[in-house]
C-alpha positions in Angstrom: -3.6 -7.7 -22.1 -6.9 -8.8 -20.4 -7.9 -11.6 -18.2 -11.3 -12.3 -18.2 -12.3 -14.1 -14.5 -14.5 -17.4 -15.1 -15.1 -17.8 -11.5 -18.7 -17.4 -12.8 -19.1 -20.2 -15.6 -19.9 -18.3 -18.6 -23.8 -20.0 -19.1 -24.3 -18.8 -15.3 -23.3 -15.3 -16.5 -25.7 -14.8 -19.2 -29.3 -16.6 -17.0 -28.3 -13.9 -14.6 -26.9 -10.6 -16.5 -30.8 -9.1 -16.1 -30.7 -10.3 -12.3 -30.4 -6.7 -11.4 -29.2 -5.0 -8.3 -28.7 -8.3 -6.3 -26.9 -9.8 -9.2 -23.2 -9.6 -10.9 -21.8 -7.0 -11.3 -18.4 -7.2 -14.0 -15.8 -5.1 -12.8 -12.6 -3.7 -14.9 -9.0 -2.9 -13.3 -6.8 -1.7 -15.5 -2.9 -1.7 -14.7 -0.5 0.7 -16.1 2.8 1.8 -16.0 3.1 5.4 -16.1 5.1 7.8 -18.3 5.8 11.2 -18.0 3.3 12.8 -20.4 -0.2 12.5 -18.7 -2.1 12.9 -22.1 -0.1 9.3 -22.9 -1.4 8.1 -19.4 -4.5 9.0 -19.9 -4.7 7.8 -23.5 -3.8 4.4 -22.3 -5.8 4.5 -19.1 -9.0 5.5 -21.9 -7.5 2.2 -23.9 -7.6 0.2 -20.5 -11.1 1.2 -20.3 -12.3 0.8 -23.9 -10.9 -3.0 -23.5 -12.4 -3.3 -20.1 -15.5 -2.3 -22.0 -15.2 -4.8 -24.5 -15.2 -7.4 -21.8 -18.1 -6.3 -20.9 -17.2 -4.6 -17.6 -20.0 -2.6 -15.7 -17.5 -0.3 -14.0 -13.7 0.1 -14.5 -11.3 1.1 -12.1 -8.2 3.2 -12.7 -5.0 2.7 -10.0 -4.4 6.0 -7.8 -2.8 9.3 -9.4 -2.9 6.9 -12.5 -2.1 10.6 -14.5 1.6 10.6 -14.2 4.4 9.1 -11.9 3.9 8.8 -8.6 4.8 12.7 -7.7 5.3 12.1 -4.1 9.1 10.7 -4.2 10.5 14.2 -3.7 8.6 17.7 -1.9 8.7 19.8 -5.2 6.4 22.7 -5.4 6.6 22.3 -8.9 4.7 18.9 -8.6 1.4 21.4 -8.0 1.7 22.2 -11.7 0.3 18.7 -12.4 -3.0 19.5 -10.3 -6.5 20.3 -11.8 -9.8 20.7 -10.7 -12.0 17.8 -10.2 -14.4 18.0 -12.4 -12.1 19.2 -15.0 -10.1 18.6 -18.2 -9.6 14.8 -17.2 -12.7 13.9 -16.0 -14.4 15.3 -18.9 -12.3 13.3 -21.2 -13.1 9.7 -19.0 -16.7 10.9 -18.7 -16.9 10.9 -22.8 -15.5 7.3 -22.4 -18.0 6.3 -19.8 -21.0 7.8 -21.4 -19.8 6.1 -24.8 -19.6 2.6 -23.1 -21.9 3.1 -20.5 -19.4 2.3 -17.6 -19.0 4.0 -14.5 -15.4 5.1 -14.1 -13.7 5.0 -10.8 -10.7 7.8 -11.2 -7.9 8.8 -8.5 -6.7 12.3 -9.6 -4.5 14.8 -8.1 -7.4 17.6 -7.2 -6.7 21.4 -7.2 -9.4 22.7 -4.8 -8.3 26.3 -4.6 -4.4 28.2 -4.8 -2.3 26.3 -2.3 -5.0 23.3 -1.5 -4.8 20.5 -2.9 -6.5 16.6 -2.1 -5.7 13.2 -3.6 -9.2 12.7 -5.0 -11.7 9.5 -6.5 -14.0 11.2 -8.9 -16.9 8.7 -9.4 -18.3 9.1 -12.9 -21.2 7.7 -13.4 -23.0 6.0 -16.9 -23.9 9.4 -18.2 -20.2 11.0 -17.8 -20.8 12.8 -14.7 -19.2 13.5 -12.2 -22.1 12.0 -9.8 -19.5 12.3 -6.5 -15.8 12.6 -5.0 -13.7 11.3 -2.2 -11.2 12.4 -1.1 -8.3 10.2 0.6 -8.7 10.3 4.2 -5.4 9.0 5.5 -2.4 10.9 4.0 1.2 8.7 5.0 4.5 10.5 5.4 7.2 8.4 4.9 10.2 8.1 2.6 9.5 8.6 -1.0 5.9 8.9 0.3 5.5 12.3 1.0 2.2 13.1 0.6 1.4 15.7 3.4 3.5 17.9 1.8 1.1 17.4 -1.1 -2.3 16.5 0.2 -4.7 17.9 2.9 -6.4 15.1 4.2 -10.1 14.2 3.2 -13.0 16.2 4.0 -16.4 14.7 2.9 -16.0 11.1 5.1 -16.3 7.8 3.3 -19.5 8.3 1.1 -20.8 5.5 -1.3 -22.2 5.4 -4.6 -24.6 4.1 -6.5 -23.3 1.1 -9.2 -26.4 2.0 -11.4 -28.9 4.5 -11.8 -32.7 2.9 -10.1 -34.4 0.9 -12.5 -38.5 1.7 -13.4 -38.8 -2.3 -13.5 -36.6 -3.0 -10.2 -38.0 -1.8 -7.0 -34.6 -3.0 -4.8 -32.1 0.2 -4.3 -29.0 -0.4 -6.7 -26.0 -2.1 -5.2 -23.5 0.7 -3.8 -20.1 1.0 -3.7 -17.2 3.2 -2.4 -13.6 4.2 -3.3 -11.2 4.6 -0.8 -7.5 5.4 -1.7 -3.7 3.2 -1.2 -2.9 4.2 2.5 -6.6 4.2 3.9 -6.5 0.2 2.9 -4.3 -0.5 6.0 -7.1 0.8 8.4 -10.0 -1.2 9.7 -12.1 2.1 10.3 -12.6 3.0 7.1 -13.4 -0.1 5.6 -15.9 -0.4 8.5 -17.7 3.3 7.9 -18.0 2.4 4.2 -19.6 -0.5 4.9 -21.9 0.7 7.3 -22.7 3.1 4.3 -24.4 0.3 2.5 -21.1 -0.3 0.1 -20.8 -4.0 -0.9 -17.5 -3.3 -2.8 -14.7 -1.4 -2.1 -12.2 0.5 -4.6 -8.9 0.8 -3.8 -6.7 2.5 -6.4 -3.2 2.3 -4.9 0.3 3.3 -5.6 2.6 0.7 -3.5 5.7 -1.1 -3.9 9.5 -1.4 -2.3 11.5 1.8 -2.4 14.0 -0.1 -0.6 16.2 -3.2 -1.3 15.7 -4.5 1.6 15.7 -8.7 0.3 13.5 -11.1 -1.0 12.2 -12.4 2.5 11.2 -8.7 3.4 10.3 -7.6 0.1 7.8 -11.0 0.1 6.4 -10.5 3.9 5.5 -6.4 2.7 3.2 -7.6 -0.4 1.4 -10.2 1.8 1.0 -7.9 4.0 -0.5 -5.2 2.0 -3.0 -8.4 0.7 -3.7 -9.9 3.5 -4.8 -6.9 5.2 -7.2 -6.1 2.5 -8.9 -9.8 2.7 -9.4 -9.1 5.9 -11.3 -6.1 5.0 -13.6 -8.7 2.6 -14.2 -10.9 4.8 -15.1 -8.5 8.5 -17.3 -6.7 6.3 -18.6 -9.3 3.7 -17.7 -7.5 0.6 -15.8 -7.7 -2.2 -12.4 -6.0 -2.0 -10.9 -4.5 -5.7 -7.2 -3.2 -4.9 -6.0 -1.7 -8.7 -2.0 -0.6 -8.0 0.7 0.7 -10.9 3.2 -1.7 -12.2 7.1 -0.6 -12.7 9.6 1.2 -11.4 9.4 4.6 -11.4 12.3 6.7 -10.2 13.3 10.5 -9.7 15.6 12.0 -12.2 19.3 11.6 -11.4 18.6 9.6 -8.2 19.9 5.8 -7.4 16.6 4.4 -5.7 12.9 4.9 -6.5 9.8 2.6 -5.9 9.4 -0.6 -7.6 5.7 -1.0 -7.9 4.5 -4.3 -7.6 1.4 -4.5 -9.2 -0.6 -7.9 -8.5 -3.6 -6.2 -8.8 -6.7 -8.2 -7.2 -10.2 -8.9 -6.4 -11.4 -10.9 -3.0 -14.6 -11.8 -2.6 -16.8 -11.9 0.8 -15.1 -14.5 1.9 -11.9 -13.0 1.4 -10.9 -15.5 -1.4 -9.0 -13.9 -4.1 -10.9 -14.6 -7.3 -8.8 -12.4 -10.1 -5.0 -11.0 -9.6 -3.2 -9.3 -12.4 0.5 -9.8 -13.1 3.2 -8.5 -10.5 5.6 -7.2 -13.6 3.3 -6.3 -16.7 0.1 -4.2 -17.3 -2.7 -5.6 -17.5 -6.5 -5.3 -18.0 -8.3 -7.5 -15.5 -12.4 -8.2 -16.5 -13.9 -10.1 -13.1 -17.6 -11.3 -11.6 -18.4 -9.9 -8.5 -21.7 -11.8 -7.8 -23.2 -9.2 -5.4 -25.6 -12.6 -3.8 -22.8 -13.5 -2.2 -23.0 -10.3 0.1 -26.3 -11.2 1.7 -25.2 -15.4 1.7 -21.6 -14.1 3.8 -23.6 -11.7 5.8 -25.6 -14.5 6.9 -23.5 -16.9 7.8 -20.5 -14.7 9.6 -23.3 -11.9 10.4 -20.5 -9.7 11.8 -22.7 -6.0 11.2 -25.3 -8.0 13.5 -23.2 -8.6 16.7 -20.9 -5.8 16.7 -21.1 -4.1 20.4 -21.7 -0.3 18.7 -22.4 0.0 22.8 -18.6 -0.3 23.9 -16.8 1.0 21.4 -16.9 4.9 22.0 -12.8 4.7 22.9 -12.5 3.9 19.0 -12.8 7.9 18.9 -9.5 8.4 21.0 -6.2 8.7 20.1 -5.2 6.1 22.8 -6.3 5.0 26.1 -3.8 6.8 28.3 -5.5 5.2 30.9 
């Protein structure tokens, strides 16, 4: 099912779709629920993308560990069996996809780096099908039926960006650049904030969050605002656009009573921290949306936050906690 965003009226789309690097960019989120088989998930992640494609998307996003179900519920060494190397079987198959649309494929995979080490990792695959960069997920939660340190070493390479496009012979501005960050890293201001001051003007967040509690509809409604609101707030201190792509359904572990019910509700915020496109809190869903990248510089402007930060008082930022 797709929703094609018409924030952007569709005759305002098509005066500026040669703007170039300071003009829209279309971005896909695709979605899913999750089976057991990852060939199926990735077949219908590669369908997500083809209709993404069709919609005319520039780059498509896939939701975190989008592979298989959410391995994390339980520590089960046999969990490491689901692991490859990044680049690898998977991210040769999205890379034929990319380089047959010419999209560039955002991808949350679980990495096998060497025996016994192991990262939850964004491969960024560019237009051609390559593999053009990685991230891998910084902040690494522990909690019930999230245990991912038993899993994942944290991330190693900082929060790089990425080019949307390769440079253009008849455009002389840098393209527009983006970076993926992954689920748990969206609660923290820091990262957001080093990404950013990377030159990103969007942010990627594939994400696997829901309830894995029935806790009632008052608390069940106050987490999900929560996990949006906090991601606004990310679009709007750093004038960006914010694209949070989570799994829908609930996905449980065999023979127990409780698992996670993913919520879905998939979005985009603009700089402002407006949210111009959300998918569905109970279906899949293919989500097509215009991220005007002009409206980076006009926000910047007019809340020029990156101006009058005090980079000059902030060195307790690197501390655990002022003890003091």
């Amino acid at each position: 099912m797709t929703y094609h965003d018409e924030a952007v009226p569709p005759a305002t789309r098509d005066a500026t779709a040669a703007a170039g690097p300071a003009g829209p960019v279309r971005v896909g989120l695709v979605q899913m629920r999750c089976a057991d088989a990852p060939a199926a998930n990735l077949s219908r992640a590669i369908a997500g993308i083809e209709e993404a494609a069709d919609g005319g998307a520039d780059i498509v996003c896939l939701q975190e560990l989008f592979l298989g179900r959410y391995p994390c519920q339980s520590e089960d060494p046999a969990r490491f069996d689901e692991a490859e190397p990044v680049p690898g079987p998977s991210t040769a198959a999205l890379g034929e996809v990319a380089a047959r649309r010419g999209v560039v494929v955002v991808a949350s995979l679980f990495e096998r780096r060497a025996p016994g080490l192991h990262h939850n990792t964004v491969a960024w695959i560019d237009a051609t099908g390559a593999v053009a960069g990685r991230y891998r997920k910084m902040h690494i939660p522990d909690d019930p039926l999230y245990y991912e340190k038993f899993y994942f070493a944290p991330g190693d390479l900082g929060f790089p960006t990425f080019p949307l496009a390769p440079p253009r012979a008849d455009c002389a501005a840098p393209a527009p650049r983006a970076a993926a960050l992954v689920c748990w890293d969206q609660w923290f201001p820091e990262a957001a904030r080093l990404a950013t001051l990377g030159g990103a003007e969007l942010l990627f967040y594939p994400t696997a969050i829901g309830w894995q509690f029935d806790e009632g509809e008052a608390v069940d409604a106050a987490q999900l605002d929560a996990w949006e609101t906090i991601q606004r707030a990310h679009a709007i201190a750093n004038g960006c656009f914010v694209v949070a792509v989570n799994r829908v359904g609930e996905e449980r572990l065999p023979g127990a009573s409780g698992g996670i019910r993913f919520w879905g509700r998939s979005f985009v915020a603009d700089p402002s921290g407006r949210v111009i496109a959300r998918a569905p809190d109970d279906d899949e869903a293919v989500l097509v949306v215009d991220c005007d990248l002009r409206q980076v510089e006009r926000t910047r402007r007019d809340w020029p936050f990156l101006r009058d930060r005090r980079i000059d008082a902030y060195a307790d930022l690197a501390r655990r906690f002022r003890d003091d």
